[in-house]
C-alpha angles and dihedrals in degrees: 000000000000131000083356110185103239107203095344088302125116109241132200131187126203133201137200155172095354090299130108121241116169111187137126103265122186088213106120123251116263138165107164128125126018101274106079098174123209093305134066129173119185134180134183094270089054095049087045098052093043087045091061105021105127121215120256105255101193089147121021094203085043089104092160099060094043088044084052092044089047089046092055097045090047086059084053102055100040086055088053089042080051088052095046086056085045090060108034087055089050079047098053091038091042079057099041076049095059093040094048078048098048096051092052088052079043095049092042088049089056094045088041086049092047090045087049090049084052103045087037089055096037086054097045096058089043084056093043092051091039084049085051088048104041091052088053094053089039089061091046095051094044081051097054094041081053096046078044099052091041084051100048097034081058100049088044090060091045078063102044083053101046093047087048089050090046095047086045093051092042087054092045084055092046096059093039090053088039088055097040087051082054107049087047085054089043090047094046086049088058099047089044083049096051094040084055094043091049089046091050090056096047087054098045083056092053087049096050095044084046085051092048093043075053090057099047097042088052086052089052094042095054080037089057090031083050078047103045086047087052101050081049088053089053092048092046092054080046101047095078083038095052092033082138099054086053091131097052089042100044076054090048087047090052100052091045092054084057097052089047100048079035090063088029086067089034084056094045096055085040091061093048083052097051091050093054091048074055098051098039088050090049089047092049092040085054093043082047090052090049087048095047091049089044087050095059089041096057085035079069095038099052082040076060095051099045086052092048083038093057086039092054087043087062092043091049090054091049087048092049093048089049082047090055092045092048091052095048090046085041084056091046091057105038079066092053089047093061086046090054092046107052091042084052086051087047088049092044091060101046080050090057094043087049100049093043095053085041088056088043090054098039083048082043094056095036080069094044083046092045092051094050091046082049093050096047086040084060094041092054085049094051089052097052094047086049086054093047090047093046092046086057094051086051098049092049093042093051102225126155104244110230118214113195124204138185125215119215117247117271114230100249098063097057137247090235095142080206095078084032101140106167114075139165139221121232098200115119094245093053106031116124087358104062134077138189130214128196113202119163092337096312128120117226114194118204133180129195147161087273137349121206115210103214090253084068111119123224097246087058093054087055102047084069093055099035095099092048090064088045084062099062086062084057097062107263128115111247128195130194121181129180114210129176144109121304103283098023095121101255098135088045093048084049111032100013129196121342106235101007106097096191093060091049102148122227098287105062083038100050084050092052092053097049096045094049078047083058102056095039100060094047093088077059096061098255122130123188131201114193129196128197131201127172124196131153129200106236109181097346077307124129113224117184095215086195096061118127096185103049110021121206103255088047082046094055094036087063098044087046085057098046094247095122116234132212109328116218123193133208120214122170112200125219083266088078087250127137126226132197114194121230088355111151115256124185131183117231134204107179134029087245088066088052084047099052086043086050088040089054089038083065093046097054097038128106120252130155145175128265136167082257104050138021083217121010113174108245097202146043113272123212124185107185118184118184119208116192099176122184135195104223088189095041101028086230111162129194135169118210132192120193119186133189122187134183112198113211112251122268112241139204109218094213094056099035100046109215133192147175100333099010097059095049085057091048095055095048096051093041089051090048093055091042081060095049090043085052087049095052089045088054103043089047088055097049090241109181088225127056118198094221090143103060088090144021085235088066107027085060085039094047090096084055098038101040101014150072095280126121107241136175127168135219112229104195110190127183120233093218132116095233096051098057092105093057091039092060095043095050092046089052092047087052100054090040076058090044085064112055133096115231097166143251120314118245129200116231109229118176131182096220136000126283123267094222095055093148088067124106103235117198 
């Protein structure tokens, strides 16, 4: 190509003195006059102004002038014929570059993969050993935490023992020394018992010697009173007798009268006190009763307490003697104890030597793990520049990149690993790219871009596209088709499962994307307006399949019964781009209003039953999204085309059974691949003349087969047995289409917008 955008950068290449020099230059491209000096830039706008510039024609007859204008645009084109040479062969060392490059980063992925096996080996039996080890250590540690508990389980009953034996001897004390308190209190209440009673008997002896001093005071006193009447007997008989001596007498009868109301009174109070001597004698002899009574009762009682005396002083002496035998035992075990301890100390610091060469080792082993995680981090690293560069190579050389996947077993095939006839092989130059193919006890190899086990999840079949489709926002077309057998799951790898949303195909997901991407890029001055448009190729017939006026059944009522619908046109301009006339385009703003149009693309499209599928798509299915993006801030403009195709499904007549319609259809669908398998032969083998125009399938498909356009196609294969015939087919189509060279990819960049925007460009 001329002029061709490399990475989204302009790129000029300069000449000079008969010698090659291939390198970016800033001088400004120019091509007047006729001395054209050392260096020449061109660009596409300068090849294409020197393609179609037309010679001055001032006189018609004036042949010298025209010879010398021809002469001199003939220079010019031989040094752009010379530059031409100059950048084809950049372009071919620049590719011996990348494959000399690529086979280093080959080679070093091999040494960097042997390296890995050895010091995989050389750590797994490290880890192995260090396992070995560990679990050894481990034993021994649990043994000795075992031999530690026992021992300390052990000692903690010992003390448990010993403080029960201690509590029980300090009760034991407690009630000795409570008893003996008791028995001293029970022996001073004796003694102060037999004092009081002594005392009580003294005093009842003083009482009774006062009582008896009473008694004989009141003797003296009647004898003195018998005296005293007497004395008044004898005064009286001599009263008549001593009548003279009245007066003395009356004095002496006076006095008389005195001393005797004088030891009346002292009678009287005699008597009182008699009676309270009485009374005080009746009140001690009572207290002495009670005494005497509380005597024999604490002479029982104290009987009692010798006997429980006696009873605790045996008790005491047993005690003693279990004393004895506890200390003794407590010693016992206090030796034990020590024993116990310094085998637990011992046992402590084998614990710590084992835990510290079992740190050493698991530190040991985290380097061993973060060199392996380093290693497979390089060689992750390593893979993915080997993709990059791969993917180059890829780009420059032009070639369709061929996905493979493999669809699971459907239950009623059967799981059996005997008829197992996919395999795939686990060597770093063919892992995740190669796949195997038994057929009739011969092993076919195949290697593409990718290959999908059928374990492999939606979202990760989309991760690998994911910057394809980043590439039509960039301004590139960009083209995915999905090829294989009928039932091979290339509806489900491209429109996935209705109502699960974790199983959506590439389609709903590349939307998604583009539309996040959208969103995304609008903080960095870039707007987008999409545009969508769905048709699908139904017996070499176009059928717009967004239409509101004709919808697709009436559409092919009319052509079954030979009144010809709606007829839709292809054109392809001298841009490379592809028209189809009338064909329904609708701008879109959200990724729910491309859902409801795919919704109503499923709805219109053609799908039938066969013996080989429930509902196996009968056309060829385009989804065609157009992206004009423009930089507001740096007035960029690109112009994007993503499309999205699901082939129809080739077919064996004699599996699929079909009859009437669809074998109409069959044929139809099985013609148009054989067109597309004629245009891939010939562009393998570099024909000069490609039959794009055999069928409407190629001829729509010609700007991504033989462009500028981005393509990879989908090769869906089936697993089972009977299909082995179809499989083979379709993996050799697919590496005849891994082959080709289609040419470089070229970004679309506009300075406004086209007029016919309402166009479906392909």
């Amino acid at each position: 190509m001329v002029g061709t955008p490399m990475n989204g950068r302009r790129l000029s290449f300069g000449f000079g003195n008969g010698g090659h020099e291939l390198g970016p230059s800033s001088t400004p491209p120019s091509n007047a006059g006729s001395d054209y000096g050392s260096f020449v830039d061109f660009t596409r706008d300068d090849v294409e102004a020197l393609l179609n510039e037309k010679s001055k024609r001032k006189d018609r007859f004036n042949y010298k002038e025209r010879c010398e204008n021809m002469i001199d645009y003939i220079k010019r084109l031989k040094v752009c014929i010379r530059w031409f040479q100059d950048l084809e062969l950049s372009y071919s060392l620049e590719q011996e570059k990348l494959k000399s490059s690529l086979e280093l980063s080959q080679q070093k992925c091999m040494e960097i993969e042997l390296l890995l096996k050895i010091k995989e080996e050389e750590l797994n039996s490290i880890i192995t050993e260090m396992r070995r080890n560990c679990t050894s250590l481990q034993e021994k540690l649990v043994k000795e935490e075992t031999d530690k508990s026992a021992a300390m389980e052990s000692l903690v009953k010992e003390r448990e023992a010993r403080l029960d034996f201690e509590r029980s001897q300090t009760t034991l004390s407690e009630d000795l020394g409570r008893a003996q308190r008791e028995l001293q209190t029970a022996n001073q209440k004796i003694s102060s018992l037999n004092d009081m009673y002594k005392r009580l008997q003294e005093y009842i002896t003083s009482l009774q010697q006062y009582n008896g001093k009473l008694h004989s005071e009141l003797s003296s006193v009647e004898g003195d009173l018998k005296r005293v009447e007497k004395e008044k007997a004898t005064v009286v008989e001599n009263l008549t007798m001593l009548k003279g001596q009245l007066t003395l007498s009356m004095a002496s009868q006076e006095e008389a009268t005195k001393q005797k109301d004088a030891f009346a009174s002292e009678v009287t109070s005699l008597r009182s006190e008699l009676q309270q001597v009485r009374d005080d004698r009746d009140r001690q002899i009572s207290q002495v009763q009670t005494l005497s009574t509380e005597i024999v009762k604490f002479k029982d009682s104290s009987e009692k307490s010798g006997s429980e005396l006696n009873n605790l002083t045996m008790k005491t002496k047993e005690l003693e003697t279990k004393c004895t035998f506890q200390d003794n035992h407590i010693m016992e075990l206090q030796e034990k104890l020590t024993i116990a301890e310094n085998k637990l100390e011992v046992c402590d610091i084998s614990a710590i030597e084992t835990r510290t060469e079992f740190e050493g080792q698991q530190k040991l082993v985290n380097e061993l793990q973060r060199r392996l995680a380093d290693a497979e981090y390089k060689l992750i690293q390593g893979e993915k520049l080997r993709k990059e560069l791969h993917n180059t190579i890829l780009e420059l050389k032009g070639n369709i990149r061929v996905f493979c996947r493999v669809r699971p077993l459907l239950p009623e095939e059967g799981c059996s690993t005997d008829g197992k006839i996919i395999s795939y092989p686990t060597s770093m130059e063919a892992s995740g790219r190669g796949v195997e193919l038994a057929q009739n006890g011969q092993k076919h190899s195949f290697t593409f871009d990718r290959v999908f086990a059928p374990d492999a999840s939606q979202q990760e079949v989309f991760t690998e596209i994911s910057q394809l489709v980043q590439s039509a926002l960039d301004g590139y077309k960009v083209c995915i088709f999905a090829y294989g057998q009928t039932g091979s799951g290339k509806t489900y790898t491209m429109m996935g499962r209705p109502g699960h949303p974790g199983e959506k195909g590439l389609i709903p997901r590349s939307l998604e994307q583009i539309f996040q991407t959208k969103q995304s890029q609008q903080p960095q001055g870039w707007k987008y307006e999409m545009q969508v448009s769905m048709l699908e190729i139904y017996n070499e017939t176009v059928r717009d399949l967004l239409s509101t006026t004709n919808k697709s059944a009436s559409d092919a009522t009319r052509v079954e019964n030979g009144t010809p619908g709606k007829q839709y046109s292809i054109k392809h301009d001298a841009s490379g781009n592809t028209h189809v006339s009338d064909l329904t385009v609708v701008d879109v703003q959200s990724v729910k209003e491309v859902a409801f149009l795919l919704n109503q693309a499923a709805n219109s499209r053609s799908v039938g039953k066969t013996q080989m599928n429930e509902q196996s798509s009968r056309s060829h299915f385009v989804f065609t999204l157009r992206i004009y993006g423009v930089n507001e801030s740096t007035d960029q403009q690109v112009q994007g085309i993503l499309n999205l195709i699901d082939l129809a499904g080739s077919e064996r007549l004699s599996r699929s059974g079909s009859t009437g319609d669809r074998l109409k259809e069959t044929q139809a669908i099985n013609k148009s691949l054989s067109s597309l398998s004629d245009v891939i032969f010939a562009l393998a083998k570099k024909e000069d003349h490609i039959p794009f125009r055999n069928s409407k399938l190629t001829y729509l498909l010609q700007p991504c087969l033989g462009g500028d356009s981005k393509t990879l196609m989908f090769v869906n294969i089936s697993p089972d047995q009977a299909s082995s015939g179809e499989s083979l087919c379709s993996l050799r189509f697919a590496s005849r289409v891994n082959a080709c060279e289609i040419g470089t990819p070229r970004r679309t960049t506009t300075n406004g917008r086209p007029a016919e925007s309402r166009l479906s460009y392909f």
